[in-house]
C-alpha positions in Angstrom: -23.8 -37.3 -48.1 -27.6 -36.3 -48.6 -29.1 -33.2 -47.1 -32.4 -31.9 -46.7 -32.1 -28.4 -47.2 -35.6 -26.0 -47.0 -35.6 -22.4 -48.3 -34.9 -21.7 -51.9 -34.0 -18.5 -51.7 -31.4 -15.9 -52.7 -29.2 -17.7 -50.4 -30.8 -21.2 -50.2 -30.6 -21.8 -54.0 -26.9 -20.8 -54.6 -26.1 -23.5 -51.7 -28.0 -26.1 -53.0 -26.0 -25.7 -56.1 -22.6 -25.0 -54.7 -23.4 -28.6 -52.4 -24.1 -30.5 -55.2 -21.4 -29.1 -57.3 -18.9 -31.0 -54.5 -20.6 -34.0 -55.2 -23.5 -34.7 -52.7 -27.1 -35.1 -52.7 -29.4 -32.0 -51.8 -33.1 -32.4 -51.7 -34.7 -29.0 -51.7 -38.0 -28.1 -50.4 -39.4 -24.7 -50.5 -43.1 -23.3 -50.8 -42.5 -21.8 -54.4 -43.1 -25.4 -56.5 -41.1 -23.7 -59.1 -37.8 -24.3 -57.4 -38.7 -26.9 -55.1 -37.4 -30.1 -55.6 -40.3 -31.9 -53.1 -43.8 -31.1 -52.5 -43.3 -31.1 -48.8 -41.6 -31.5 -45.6 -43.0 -34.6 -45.1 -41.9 -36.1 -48.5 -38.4 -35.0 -48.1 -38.0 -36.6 -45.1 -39.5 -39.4 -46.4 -36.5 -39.3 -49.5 -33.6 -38.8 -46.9 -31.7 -42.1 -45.5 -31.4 -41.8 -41.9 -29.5 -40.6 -40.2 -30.9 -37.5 -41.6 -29.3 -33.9 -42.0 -31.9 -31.5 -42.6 -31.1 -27.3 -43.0 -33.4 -24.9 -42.6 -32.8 -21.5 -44.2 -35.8 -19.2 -43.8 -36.8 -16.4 -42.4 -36.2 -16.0 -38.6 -38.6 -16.1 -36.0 -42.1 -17.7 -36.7 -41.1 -19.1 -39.8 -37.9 -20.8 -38.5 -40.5 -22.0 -35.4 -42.8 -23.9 -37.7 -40.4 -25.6 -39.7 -38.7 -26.7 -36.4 -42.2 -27.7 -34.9 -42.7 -30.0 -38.3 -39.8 -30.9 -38.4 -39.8 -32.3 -34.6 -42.9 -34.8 -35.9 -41.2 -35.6 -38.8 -37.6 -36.7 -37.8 -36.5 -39.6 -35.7 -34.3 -39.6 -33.0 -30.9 -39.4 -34.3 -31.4 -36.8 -36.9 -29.9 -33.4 -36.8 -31.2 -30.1 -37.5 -29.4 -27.1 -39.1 -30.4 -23.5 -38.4 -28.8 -21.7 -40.9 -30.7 -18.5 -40.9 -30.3 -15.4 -39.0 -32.3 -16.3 -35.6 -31.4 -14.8 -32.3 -29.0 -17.0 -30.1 -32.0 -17.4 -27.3 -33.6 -19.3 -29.9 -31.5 -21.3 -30.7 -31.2 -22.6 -27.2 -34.8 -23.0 -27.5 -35.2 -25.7 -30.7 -32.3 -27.5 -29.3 -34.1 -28.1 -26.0 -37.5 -29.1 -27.7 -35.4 -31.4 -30.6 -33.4 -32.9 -27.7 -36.3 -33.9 -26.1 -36.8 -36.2 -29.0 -33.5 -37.3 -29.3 -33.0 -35.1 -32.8 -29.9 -33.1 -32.6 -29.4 -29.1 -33.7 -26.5 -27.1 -35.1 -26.9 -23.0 -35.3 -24.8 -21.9 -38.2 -24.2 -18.4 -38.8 -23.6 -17.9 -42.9 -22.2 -15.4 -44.3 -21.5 -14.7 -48.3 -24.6 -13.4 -49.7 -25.0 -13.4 -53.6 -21.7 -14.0 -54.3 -21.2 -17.4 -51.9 -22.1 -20.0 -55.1 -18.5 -18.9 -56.5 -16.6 -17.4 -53.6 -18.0 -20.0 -50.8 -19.8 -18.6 -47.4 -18.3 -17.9 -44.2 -19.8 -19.9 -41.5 -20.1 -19.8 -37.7 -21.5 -23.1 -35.9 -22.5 -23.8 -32.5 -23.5 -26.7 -31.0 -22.2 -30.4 -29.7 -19.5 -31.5 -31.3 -21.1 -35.0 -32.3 -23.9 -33.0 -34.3 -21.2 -30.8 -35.9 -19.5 -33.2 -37.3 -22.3 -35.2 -38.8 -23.1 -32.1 -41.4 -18.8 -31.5 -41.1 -19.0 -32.6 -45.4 -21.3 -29.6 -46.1 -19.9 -27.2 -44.2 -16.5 -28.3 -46.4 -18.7 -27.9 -49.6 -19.9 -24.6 -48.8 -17.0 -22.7 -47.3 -14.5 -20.7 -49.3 -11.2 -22.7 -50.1 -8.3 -22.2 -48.1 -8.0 -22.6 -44.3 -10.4 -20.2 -43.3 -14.0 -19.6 -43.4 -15.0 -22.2 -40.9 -15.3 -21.9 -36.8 -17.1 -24.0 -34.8 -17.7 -21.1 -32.6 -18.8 -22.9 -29.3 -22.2 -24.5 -28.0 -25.6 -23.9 -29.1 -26.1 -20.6 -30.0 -22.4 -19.5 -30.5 -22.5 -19.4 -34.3 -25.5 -17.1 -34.2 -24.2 -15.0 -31.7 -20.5 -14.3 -33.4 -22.6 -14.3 -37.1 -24.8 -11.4 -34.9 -21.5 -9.6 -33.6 -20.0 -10.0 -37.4 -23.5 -8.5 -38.8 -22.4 -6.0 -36.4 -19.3 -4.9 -36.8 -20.2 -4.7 -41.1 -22.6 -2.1 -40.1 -20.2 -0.1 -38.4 -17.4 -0.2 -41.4 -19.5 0.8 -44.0 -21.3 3.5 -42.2 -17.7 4.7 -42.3 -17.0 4.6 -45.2 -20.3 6.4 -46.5 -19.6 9.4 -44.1 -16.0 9.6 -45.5 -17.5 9.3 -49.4 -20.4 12.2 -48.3 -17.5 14.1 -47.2 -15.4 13.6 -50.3 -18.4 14.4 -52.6 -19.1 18.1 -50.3 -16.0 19.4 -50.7 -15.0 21.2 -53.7 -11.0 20.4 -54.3 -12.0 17.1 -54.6 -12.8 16.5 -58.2 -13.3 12.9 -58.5 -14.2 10.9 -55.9 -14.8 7.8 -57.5 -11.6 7.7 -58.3 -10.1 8.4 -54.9 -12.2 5.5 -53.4 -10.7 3.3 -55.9 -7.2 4.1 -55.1 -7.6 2.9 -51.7 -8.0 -0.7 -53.9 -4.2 -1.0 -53.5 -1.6 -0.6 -50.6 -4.1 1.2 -47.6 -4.8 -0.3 -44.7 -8.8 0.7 -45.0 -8.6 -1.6 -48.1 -11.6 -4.5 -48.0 -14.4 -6.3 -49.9 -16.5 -3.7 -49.0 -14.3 -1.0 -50.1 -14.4 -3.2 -53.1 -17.9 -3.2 -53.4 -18.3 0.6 -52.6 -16.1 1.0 -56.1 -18.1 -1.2 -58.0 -21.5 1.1 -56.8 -19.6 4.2 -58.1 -18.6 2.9 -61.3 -22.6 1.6 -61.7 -24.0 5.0 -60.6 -21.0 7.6 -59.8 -22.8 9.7 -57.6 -25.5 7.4 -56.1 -27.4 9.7 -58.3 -30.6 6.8 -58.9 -30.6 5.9 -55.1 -33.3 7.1 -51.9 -30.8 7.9 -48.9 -32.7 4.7 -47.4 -31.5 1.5 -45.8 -33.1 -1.0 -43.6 -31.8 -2.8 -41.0 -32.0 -7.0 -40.7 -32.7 -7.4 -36.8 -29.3 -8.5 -35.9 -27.7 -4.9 -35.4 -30.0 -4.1 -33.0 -29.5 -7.9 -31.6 -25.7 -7.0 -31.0 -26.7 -3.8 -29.2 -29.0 -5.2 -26.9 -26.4 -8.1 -26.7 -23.5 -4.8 -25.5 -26.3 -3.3 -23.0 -26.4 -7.0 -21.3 -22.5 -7.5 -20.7 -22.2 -3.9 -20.0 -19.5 -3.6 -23.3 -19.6 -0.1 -24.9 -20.3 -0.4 -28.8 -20.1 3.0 -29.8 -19.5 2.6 -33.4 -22.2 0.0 -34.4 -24.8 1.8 -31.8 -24.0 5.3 -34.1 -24.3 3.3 -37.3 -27.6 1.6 -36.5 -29.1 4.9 -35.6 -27.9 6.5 -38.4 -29.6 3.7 -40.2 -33.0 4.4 -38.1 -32.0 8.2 -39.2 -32.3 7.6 -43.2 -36.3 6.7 -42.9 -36.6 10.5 -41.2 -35.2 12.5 -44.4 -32.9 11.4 -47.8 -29.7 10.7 -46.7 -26.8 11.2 -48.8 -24.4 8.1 -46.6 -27.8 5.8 -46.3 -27.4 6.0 -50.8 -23.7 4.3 -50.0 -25.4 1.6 -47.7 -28.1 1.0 -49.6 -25.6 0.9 -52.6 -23.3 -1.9 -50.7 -26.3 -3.8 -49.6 -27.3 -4.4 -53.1 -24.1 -5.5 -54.2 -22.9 -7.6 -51.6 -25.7 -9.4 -50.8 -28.8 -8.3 -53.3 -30.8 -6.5 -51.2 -33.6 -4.4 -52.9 -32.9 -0.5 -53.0 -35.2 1.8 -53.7 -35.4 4.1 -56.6 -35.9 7.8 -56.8 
């Protein structure tokens, strides 16, 4: 099939390849003409055969507004529209409206995968009508990992953002475990080698993951996070999934302590926020900043 897909990005790039790599067409626009396979919206619209799938993959919030607002004027009814960045649910229950008005469908899809999706595939979460889904059904089959897994069509419009939110969540809340337990390790003294002792977990514990994964491959580039500011940054949707708890009155303790402690790394140098920052950057290429 032929997709539209805008947003070049980290993440953008590495699906326009893996797409094509399953054999389908991908027209890319993005504002950098260096990667951009278009010089504008309105000329990739113009190269797309209707019905038209078009995915948007930038920023959230006013950038995702615009491009929906263009988008609107460009498409005709019958189209479909593909949210695949990080917007809050509540948006997406807003483009839908204002695209349904003129009969151009939208799908929220949650994506998860970061730098390593072109080879591993990307997890994603998809709300919306069941008719839309299954009009951009062939890329989500080219994107996600192999296997039975790695696809949900979560529920209506705004679903896929919502569990991608609660997902964004949770991965907050397991590796802010796992940095206190490696800030522990390095304080005491009987513990020689704590490189060494994360990378035994690799292997038959039940606290074995990708991110424990990760974490070893963070030692083994810098052993004691020596190069790192105690510094991390949060994307918008761990505070989303708190709000989200305070709504539905559901106690989050665990990813309400990890975002503050998050919030707690731009006060002072924090020895855990050097084991965030570290797993940031290697699962999904986040910048980290340098002593």
């Amino acid at each position: 099939m032929q997709l539209g897909l805008i947003g070049l990005g980290k993440m953008g790039g590495n699906m326009r390849e893996r797409i094509r790599r399953a054999g389908h067409t991908v027209i890319g626009y993005d504002r950098n003409p260096e990667v951009s396979d278009v010089a504008s919206l309105a000329e990739l619209v113009d190269k797309l055969e209707g019905p038209r799938v078009v995915w948007v993959m930038v920023p959230a919030g006013g950038p995702t507004q615009s491009v929906v607002d263009e988008l609107g004027d460009l498409l005709s009814p019958g189209d479909t529209v593909v949210d695949g960045g990080n917007s809050r649910w509540t948006d997406d229950e807003k483009h839908a409206a204002e695209l349904a008005d003129k009969g151009i469908g939208f799908v929220d899809a949650g994506v998860s995968g970061g730098v390593w999706g072109l080879k591993n595939g990307y997890a994603l979460m998809v709300g919306g009508d069941a008719e839309h889904v299954a009009k951009v059904q062939p890329v989500f089959d080219a994107l996600k990992p192999e296997g039975d897994f790695g696809f949900v069509h979560a529920g209506k419009v705004g679903a896929g953002h919502f569990a991608k939110m609660v997902h964004n969540g949770i991965e907050y809340a397991m590796m802010q475990a796992y940095a206190e337990g490696w800030e522990l390790l390095e304080k005491v003294d009987s513990v020689t080698d704590v490189r060494e002792v994360f990378r035994s977990w690799q292997e038959g514990t039940v606290i074995r993951s990708w991110l424990l994964d990760l974490a070893v491959n963070a030692l083994d580039d810098d052993e004691h996070l020596d190069k790192l500011r105690g510094y991390a940054e949060d994307s918008g949707e761990g505070r989303w999934t708190v709000e989200a708890a305070i709504d539905n009155a559901v106690p989050l303790p665990a990813i309400t302590a990890s975002l503050f402690a998050r919030f707690a790394s731009r006060q002072d140098d924090s020895p855990q926020m050097k084991m965030i920052a570290a797993l940031r950057n290697q699962f999904g290429g986040h910048a980290v900043e340098s002593k």
